[in-house]
Each structure stands twice: as structure tokens, then as C-alpha cells.
C-alpha positions as CSV (number, residue, x, y, z in Angstrom):
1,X,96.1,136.3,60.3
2,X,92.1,137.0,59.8
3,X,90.1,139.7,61.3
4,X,86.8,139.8,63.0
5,X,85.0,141.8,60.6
6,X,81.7,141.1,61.9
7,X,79.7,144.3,62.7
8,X,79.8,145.1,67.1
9,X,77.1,143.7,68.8
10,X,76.8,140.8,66.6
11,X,80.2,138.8,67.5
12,X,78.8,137.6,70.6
13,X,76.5,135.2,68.2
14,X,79.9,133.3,67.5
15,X,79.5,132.0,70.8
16,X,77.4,129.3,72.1
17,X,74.0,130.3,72.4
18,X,70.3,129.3,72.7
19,X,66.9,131.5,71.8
20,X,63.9,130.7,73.9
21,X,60.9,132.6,73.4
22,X,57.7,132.0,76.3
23,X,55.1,134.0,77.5
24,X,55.7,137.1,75.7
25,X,59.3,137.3,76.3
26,X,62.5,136.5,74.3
27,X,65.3,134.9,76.3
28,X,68.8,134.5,75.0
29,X,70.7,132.2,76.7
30,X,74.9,133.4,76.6
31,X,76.8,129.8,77.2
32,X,79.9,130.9,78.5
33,X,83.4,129.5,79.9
34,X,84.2,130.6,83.7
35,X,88.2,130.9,82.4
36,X,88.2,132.5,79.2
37,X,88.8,135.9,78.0
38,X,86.4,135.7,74.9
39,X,83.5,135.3,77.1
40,X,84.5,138.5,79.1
41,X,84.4,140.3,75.2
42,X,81.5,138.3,74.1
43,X,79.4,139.6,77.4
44,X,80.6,142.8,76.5
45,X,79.9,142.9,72.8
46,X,76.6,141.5,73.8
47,X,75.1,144.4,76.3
48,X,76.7,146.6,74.0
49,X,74.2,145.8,71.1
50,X,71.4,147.5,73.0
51,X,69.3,144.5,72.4
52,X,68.0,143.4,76.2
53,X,66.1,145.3,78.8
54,X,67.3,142.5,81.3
55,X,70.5,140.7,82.3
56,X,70.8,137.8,83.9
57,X,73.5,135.8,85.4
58,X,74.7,132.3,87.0
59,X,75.4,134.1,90.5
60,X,73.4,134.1,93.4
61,X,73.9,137.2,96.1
62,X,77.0,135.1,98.3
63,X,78.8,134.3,95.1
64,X,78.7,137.6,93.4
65,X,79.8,139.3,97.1
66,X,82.9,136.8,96.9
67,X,83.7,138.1,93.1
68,X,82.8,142.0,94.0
69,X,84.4,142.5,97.1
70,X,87.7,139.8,97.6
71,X,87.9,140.8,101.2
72,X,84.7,140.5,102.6
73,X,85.7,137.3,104.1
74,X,87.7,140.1,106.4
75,X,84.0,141.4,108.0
76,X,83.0,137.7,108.9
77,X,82.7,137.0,112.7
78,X,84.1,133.5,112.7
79,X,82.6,132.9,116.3
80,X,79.2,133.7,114.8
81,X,80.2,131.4,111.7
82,X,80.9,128.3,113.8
83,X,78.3,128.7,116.6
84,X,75.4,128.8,114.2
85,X,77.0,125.7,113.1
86,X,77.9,127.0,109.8
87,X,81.7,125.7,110.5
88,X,81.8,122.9,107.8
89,X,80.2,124.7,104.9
90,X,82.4,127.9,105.4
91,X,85.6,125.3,105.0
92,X,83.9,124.4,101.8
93,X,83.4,127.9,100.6
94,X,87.0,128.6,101.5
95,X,88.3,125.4,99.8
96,X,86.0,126.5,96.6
97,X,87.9,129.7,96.6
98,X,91.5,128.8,96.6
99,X,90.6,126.4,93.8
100,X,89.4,129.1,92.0
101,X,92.3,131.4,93.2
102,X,94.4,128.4,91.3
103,X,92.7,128.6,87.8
104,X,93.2,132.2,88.0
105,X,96.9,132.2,88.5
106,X,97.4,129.4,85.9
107,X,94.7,130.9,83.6
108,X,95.2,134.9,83.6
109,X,92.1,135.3,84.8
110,X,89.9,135.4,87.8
111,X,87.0,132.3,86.9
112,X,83.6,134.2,86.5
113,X,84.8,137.2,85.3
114,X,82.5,136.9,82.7
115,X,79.7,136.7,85.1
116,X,81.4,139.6,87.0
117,X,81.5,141.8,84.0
118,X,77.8,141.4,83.2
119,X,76.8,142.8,86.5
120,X,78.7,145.8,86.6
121,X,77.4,146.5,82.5
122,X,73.9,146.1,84.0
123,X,74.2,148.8,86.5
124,X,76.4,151.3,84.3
125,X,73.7,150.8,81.5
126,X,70.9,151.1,83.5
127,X,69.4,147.5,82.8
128,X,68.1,145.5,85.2
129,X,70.0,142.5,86.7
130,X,69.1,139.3,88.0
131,X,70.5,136.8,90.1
132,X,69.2,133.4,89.1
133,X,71.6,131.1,90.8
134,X,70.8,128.7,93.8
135,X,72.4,130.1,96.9
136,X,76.0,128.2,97.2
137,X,75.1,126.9,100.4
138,X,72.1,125.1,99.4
139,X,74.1,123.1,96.7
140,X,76.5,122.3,98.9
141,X,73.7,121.2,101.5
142,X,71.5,119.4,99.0
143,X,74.9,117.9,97.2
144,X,75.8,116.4,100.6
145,X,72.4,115.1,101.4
146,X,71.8,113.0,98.5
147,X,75.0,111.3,99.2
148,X,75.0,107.9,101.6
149,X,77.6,108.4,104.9
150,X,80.7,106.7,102.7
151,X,79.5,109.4,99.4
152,X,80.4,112.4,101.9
153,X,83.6,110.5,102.6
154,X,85.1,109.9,99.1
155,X,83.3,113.6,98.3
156,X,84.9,115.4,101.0
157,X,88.6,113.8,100.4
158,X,88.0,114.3,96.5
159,X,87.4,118.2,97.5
160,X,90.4,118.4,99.6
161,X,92.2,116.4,97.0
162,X,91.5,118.4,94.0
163,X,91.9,121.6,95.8
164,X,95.2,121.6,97.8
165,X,96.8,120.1,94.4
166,X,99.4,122.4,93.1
167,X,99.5,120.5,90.0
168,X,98.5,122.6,86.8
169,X,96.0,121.5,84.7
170,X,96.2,119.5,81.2
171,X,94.5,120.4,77.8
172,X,91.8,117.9,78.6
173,X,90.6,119.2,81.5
174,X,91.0,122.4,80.7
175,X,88.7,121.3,77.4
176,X,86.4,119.9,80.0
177,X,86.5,123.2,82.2
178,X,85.8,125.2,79.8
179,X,82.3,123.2,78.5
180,X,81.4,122.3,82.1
181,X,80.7,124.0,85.6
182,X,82.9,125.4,88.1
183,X,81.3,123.9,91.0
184,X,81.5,120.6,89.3
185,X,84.9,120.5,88.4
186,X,85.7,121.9,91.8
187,X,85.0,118.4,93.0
188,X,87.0,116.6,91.0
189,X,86.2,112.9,89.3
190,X,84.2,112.2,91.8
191,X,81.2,114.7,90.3
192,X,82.0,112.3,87.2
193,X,81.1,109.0,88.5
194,X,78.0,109.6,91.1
195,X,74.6,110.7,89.7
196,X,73.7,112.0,93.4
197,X,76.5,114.9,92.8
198,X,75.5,115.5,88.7
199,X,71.9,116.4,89.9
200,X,72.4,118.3,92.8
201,X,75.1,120.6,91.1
202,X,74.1,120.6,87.8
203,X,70.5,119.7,86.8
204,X,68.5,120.8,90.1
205,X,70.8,124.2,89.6
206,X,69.6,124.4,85.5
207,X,65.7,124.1,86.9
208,X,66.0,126.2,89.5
209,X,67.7,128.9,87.0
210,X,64.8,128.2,84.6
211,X,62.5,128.8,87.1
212,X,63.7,132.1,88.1
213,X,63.9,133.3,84.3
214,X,60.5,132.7,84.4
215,X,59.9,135.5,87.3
216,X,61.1,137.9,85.4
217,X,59.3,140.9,86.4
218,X,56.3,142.2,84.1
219,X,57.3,143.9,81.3
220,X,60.5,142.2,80.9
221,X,60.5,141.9,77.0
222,X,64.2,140.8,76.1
223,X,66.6,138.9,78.3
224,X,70.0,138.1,78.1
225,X,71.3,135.1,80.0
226,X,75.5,134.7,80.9
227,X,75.5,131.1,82.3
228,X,78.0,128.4,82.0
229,X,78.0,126.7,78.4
230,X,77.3,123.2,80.7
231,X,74.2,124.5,81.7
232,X,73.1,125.7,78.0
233,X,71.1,122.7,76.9
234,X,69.1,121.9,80.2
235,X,68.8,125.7,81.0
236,X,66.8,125.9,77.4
237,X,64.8,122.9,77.7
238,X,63.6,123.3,81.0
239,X,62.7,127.1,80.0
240,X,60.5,126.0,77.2
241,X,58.9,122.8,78.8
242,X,58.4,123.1,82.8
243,X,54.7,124.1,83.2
244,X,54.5,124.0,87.2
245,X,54.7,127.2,89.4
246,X,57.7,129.2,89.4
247,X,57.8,129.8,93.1
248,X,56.9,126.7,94.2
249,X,59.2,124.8,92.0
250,X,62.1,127.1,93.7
251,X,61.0,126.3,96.9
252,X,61.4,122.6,96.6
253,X,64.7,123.0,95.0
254,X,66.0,125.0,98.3
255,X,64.7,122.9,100.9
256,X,67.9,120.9,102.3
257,X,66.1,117.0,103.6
258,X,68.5,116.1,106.3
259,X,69.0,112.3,106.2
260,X,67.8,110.7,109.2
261,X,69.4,106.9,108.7
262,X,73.1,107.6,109.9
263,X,71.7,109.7,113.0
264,X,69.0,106.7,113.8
265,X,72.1,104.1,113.7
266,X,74.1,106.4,115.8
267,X,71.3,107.1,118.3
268,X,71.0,103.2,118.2
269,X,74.5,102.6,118.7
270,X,74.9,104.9,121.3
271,X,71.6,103.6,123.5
272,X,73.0,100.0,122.8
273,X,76.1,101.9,124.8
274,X,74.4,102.8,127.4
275,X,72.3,99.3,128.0
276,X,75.4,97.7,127.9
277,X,76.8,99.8,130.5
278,X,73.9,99.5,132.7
279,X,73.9,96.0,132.2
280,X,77.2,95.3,133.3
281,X,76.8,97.7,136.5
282,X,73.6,95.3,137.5
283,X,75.5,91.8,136.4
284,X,79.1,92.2,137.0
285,X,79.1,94.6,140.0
286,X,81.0,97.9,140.1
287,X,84.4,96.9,139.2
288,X,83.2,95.9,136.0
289,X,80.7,98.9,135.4
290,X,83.6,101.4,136.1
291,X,85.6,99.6,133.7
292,X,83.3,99.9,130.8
293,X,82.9,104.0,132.3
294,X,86.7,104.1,131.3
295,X,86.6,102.4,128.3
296,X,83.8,105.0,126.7
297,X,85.6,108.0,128.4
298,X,89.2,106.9,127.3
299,X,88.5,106.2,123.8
300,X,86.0,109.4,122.9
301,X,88.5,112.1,124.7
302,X,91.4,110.7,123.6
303,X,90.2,110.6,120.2
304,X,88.5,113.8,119.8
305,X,91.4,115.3,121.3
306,X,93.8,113.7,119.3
307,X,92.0,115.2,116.4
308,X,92.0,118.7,117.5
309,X,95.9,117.7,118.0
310,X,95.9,117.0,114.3
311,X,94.3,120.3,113.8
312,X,96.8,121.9,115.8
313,X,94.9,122.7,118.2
314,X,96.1,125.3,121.5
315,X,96.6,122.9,124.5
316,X,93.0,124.2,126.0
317,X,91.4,123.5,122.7
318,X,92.4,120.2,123.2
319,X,91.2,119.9,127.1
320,X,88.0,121.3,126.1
321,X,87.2,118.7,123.2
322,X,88.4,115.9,125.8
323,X,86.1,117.2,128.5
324,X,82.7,117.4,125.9
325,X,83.3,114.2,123.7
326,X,82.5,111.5,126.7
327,X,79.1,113.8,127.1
328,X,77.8,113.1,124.0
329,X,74.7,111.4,125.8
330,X,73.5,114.4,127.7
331,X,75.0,117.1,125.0
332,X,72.1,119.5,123.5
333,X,71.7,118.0,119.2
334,X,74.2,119.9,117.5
335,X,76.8,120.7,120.0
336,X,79.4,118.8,119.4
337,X,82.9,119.0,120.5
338,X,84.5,120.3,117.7
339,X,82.0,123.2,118.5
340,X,83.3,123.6,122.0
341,X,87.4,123.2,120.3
342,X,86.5,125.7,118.0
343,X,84.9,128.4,120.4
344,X,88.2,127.6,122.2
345,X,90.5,128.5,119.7
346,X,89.3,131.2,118.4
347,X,89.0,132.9,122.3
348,X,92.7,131.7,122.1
349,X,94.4,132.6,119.0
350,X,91.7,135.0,117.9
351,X,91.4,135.8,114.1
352,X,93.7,138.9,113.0
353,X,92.8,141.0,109.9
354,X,95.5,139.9,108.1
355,X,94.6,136.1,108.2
356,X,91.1,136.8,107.3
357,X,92.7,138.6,103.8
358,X,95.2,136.3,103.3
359,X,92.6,133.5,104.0
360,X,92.5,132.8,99.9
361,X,95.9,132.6,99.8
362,X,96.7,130.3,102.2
363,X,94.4,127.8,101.8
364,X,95.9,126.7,99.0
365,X,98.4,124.7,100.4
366,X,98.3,122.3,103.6
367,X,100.5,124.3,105.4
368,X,98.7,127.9,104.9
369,X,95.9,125.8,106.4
370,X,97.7,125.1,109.5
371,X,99.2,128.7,108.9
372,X,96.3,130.9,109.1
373,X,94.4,131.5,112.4
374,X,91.2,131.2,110.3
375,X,91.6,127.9,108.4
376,X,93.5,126.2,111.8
377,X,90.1,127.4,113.3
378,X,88.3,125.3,111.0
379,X,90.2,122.4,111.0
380,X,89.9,122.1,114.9
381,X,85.8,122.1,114.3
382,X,85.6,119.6,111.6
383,X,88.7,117.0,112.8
384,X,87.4,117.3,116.9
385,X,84.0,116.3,115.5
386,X,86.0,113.6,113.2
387,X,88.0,112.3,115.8
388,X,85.0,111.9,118.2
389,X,82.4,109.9,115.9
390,X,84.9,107.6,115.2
391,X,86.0,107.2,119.1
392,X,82.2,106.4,119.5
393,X,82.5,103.5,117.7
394,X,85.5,102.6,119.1
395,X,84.4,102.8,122.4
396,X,81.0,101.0,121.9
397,X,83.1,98.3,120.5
398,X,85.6,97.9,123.6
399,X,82.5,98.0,125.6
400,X,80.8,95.0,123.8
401,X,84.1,93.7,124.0
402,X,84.3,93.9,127.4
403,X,81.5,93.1,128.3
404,X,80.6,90.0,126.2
405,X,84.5,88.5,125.7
């Protein structure tokens, strides 16, 4: 058995690290692994050493709420959540957290602890602290953005996948974990094989970071930096070698470009629709215009509402996504009927306090899913809206069919 005999304050050096010195200030870059108890010690043994005026960490202000406070999910108003359209991107915070919620139950510890632990040493020892991390949301947005319409597909099922696995890791990937980044390896292989997903969650994230070393405020002199070991060697280079403004480089990196080219072909689509419908009105009479009516109306309901169904969705959750998929061509942009399922069930089978704190939980399994007010909420918004882009198809298709068999 050997001891560390190496004087406090200095063990942290044992650890991967990187020294960047720029513009008058010294930044030491603390690689760390999201899982591991040495990291929690070496951040420790590190602050301890009285070396830094400033810490910083891989957090931005959403994540380190999640870490501080484990309930806060509790003070959310999941009406607000969904109207403003943030439905989808809460599912994929919650889905983020009961992955992590795994690795802490296999591991013994909660993943960013490290990061955790930095923060509160900050405050009790009067240092400052800084927050260099891209919001969540952005990376999630950007991720999505950079990926073509069959990307988010394999993406979103890879997510799911990985996440509602009960299966405990190997060595390798626990290897792998422990050099890599949490949000990576939160999507599974599929951050392995597409470049889109590498530079939205990894590099854009280690220039954005870099960037926001650089804004330290003036007379920062000695900086320590707890970030994930995978973002060691681009965090350092792109310290020492980006020249172009700070601020402006950040803002780049946080504007979310919506891709046009699926909503042009469904705009397309669905004015080919209505053309079609017209034209069979003017050629073959009324019988045959009220037919192709049907056809759209019968094949959008029924399956919009047979994916609130599959959501298990109240019986007027149900109606209500029936009743609003068929209007897609007068509905307001962004309304959509999962929107009007969701609003629905959560009137119906409003959110108790309970399911909002044993929201973590629960989505870790299929079932606590269907379970939990909150989760079942969620599902009705995202499968409704599922369900009813793929009946518009349908239906566009039975109305060509129609109208030109």
C-alpha cells in the first residue's frame, strides 16, 4: 500500500491539467471526470492551495440550479413550460437528468459533483466564481439544428434509447465517460458517428468556454478552471490562439438558426394539399371534393389522436388534438396540436407536488413516464405533434391518390 506523500495543495497537479498564460493572466485549466471521487478531492486540494483569485466551472446558471437545488423542478409551471413552446426541450432536460440519476446510483456519486463542489468552495472562500458554460438549452437547440430531419430522428430515439436503459455500464464506457463529456455520452453512439453532434456539444461548447475565460473581469490575475478532461485540449488551444472579440464570438455561438428546408417542403406539401382539393371541387363536382375533405380530416385526427392515445392521453385530450390537427392550414405558426393536447391535460390531470419531485425518479423507466402527471404531460405534446405530421403526409397522399388514381 503507498501513500500520497505529496505536500496539500499540490496533489491536484496529479491530475490532468493545462497552464495557459494571456493577457496578464494565468489560467489553469483542472480536466476533470463528471463520476469520479478524485476529482471531487483534487478540486478541493486545488482551492485549498490558496493559489487563484478566480474559479471557474463547466456550468452555466440552469445546470448548476439543477445540481444546487434537486427540487426546483417542483417550482416550474408546466402550463407556462409548454405554452411558450418549451415542451420538447424540457423532455430533454428531464431525460438528461434521469441519465444522470443512473450514473449516480451505479457510480456512488451524483455526475458533476466536482463541478458542484467548486462553487460552493468559491463562495465559502470568498473567491469569485464564474459560469462559463453555454446555456443547456442552446446546445440542445444548436445540436438539433445542425442535424437534417432523419439526424433528429436517429438523435431523438438514440436519447430515449440510451436513457430509459437500465443496463449498467461496462469498463469501456465507463473509460470513455470518464475522458469525455456528459452531454455527449448522454446521447449515446450516435454523438460518435455524426460530426454535426461532435461540434455542437463539444467544440462550439470549448470556444464558447474560451471565450468567456477571456472576460474575466479586470484584475483577475490567477484562474482556476474545473471542466471536463474532454474539453482539456480544445479549451487550451482556443484560449491561447482565438484573437476575435470575446463578446461577439459568444454571441454567434448562442444564436439557434432554425432550418427553413423541412418547413418550406411542408408548407409546399401542404399548399399542394389544398390545390388538389380545390381542384377536385372545380373538376369532379362536390361529391368528390367532400371526399378528399374526409380523407385530410380522417387521416390528421385520427392520427394525432391516436398519438395522444399512445401518450395516454385523458379522453378530452384526445378530442382536443382531433379537433386542431385537420386546422393546420388556418392554425397561428407554432400552435400545434400537441400544444392544444397538452394545455388539455394538464387542466385535466393537473401536476401534483409530488410528481414534480419524483419527476427524476420516474423518468427512468417507460412506465414512470406514463406514471408521473408531469412526464405523461409531455409525452402528450411531443407524440400529438408526432402523430399529426405524419397524418399530414398521409393524408396528402390519399388525396393525390384520390384524386389522380
Amino acid at each position: 500500500m503507498t501513500q500520497d506523500t505529496a505536500p496539500s495543495g499540490t496533489r491536484w497537479q496529479s491530475q490532468p491539467h493545462a497552464i495557459v498564460e494571456r493577457d496578464g493572466v494565468r489560467y489553469t485549466l483542472l480536466g476533470t471526470a463528471h463520476v469520479s471521487r478524485a476529482s471531487v478531492e483534487a478540486v478541493e486540494d486545488a482551492v485549498h492551495s490558496h493559489a487563484f483569485d478566480t474559479i471557474a466551472v463547466e456550468l452555466d446558471a440552469q445546470r448548476l440550479q439543477a445540481l444546487s437545488d434537486p427540487d426546483s423542478l417542483a417550482k416550474l409551471n408546466l402550463v407556462d413550460v409548454i405554452r411558450k413552446g418549451n415542451g420538447a426541450l424540457f423532455a430533454a432536460n428531464l431525460a438528461l437528468g434521469a441519465y444522470q440519476r443512473r450514473l449516480a446510483e451505479q457510480f456512488g456519486i451524483e455526475p458533476g459533483a466536482e463541478l458542484k463542489r467548486a462553487v460552493a468552495l468559491a463562495h465559502e472562500n470568498g473567491l469569485r466564481m464564474e459560469l462559463i458554460d453555454r446555456n443547456v438549452g442552446l446546445t440542445f437547440r444548436r445540436a438539433s439544428g445542425n442535424l437534417g430531419f432523419f439526424g433528429k430522428m436517429k438523435l431523438s430515439a438514440s436519447l430515449i434509447l440510451s436513457l430509459l436503459s437500465s443496463e449498467e455500464m461496462d469498463e469501456a464506457e465507463i473509460e470513455k465517460l470518464k475522458q469525455g463529456d456528459i452531454l455527449e455520452s448522454s446521447f449515446g453512439e450516435f454523438a460518435q458517428s455524426s460530426p454535426a453532434l461532435y461540434e455542437s456539444v463539444i467544440a462550439e461548447r470549448d470556444r464558447y468556454m474560451a471565450a468567456r475565460l477571456r472576460e474575466v473581469p479586470h484584475g483577475t490575475k490567477e484562474v482556476l478552471a474545473v471542466v471536463g478532461a474532454g474539453h482539456l485540449a480544445g479549451l487550451a488551444r482556443h484560449l491561447q490562439e482565438d484573437n476575435d472579440d470575446p463578446a461577439r464570438l459568444r454571441a454567434e455561438l448562442e444564436v439557434v438558426r432554425k432550418s427553413n428546408t423541412l418547413r418550406w417542403i411542408t408548407t409546399g406539401f401542404m399548399a399542394l394539399i389544398l390545390v388538389a382539393i380545390g381542384w377536385g371541387y372545380w373538376k369532379g363536382g362536390a361529391d368528390l371534393g367532400r371526399e378528399l375533405v374526409v380523407q385530410w380530416v380522417v387521416f390528421t385526427a385520427g392520427l394525432a389522436a391516436l398519438g395522444t392515445l399512445l401518450a395516454g392521453g385523458h379522453p378530452l385530450s384526445i378530442l382536443a388534438s382531433a379537433i386542431a390537427a385537420p386546422l393546420k392550414p388556418i392554425r397561428p405558426p407554432g400552435v400545434s396540436p400537441g400544444l392544444f393536447s397538452a394545455l388539455v391535460e394538464a387542466h385535466l390531470r393537473k401536476p401534483a407536488y409530488g410528481d414534480f419531485l419524483s419527476l427524476r425518479d420516474d423518468a427512468q423507466t417507460l412506465k414512470g413516464w406514463y406514471r408521473n402527471r408531469v412526464s405523461r404531460t409531455l409525452l402528450n405534446f411531443v407524440l400529438t405533434n408526432l402523430g399529426s405530421s405524419i397524418g399530414v403526409w398521409v393524408a396528402g397522399i390519399r388525396v393525390f391518390g384520390k384524386l389522380f388514381g
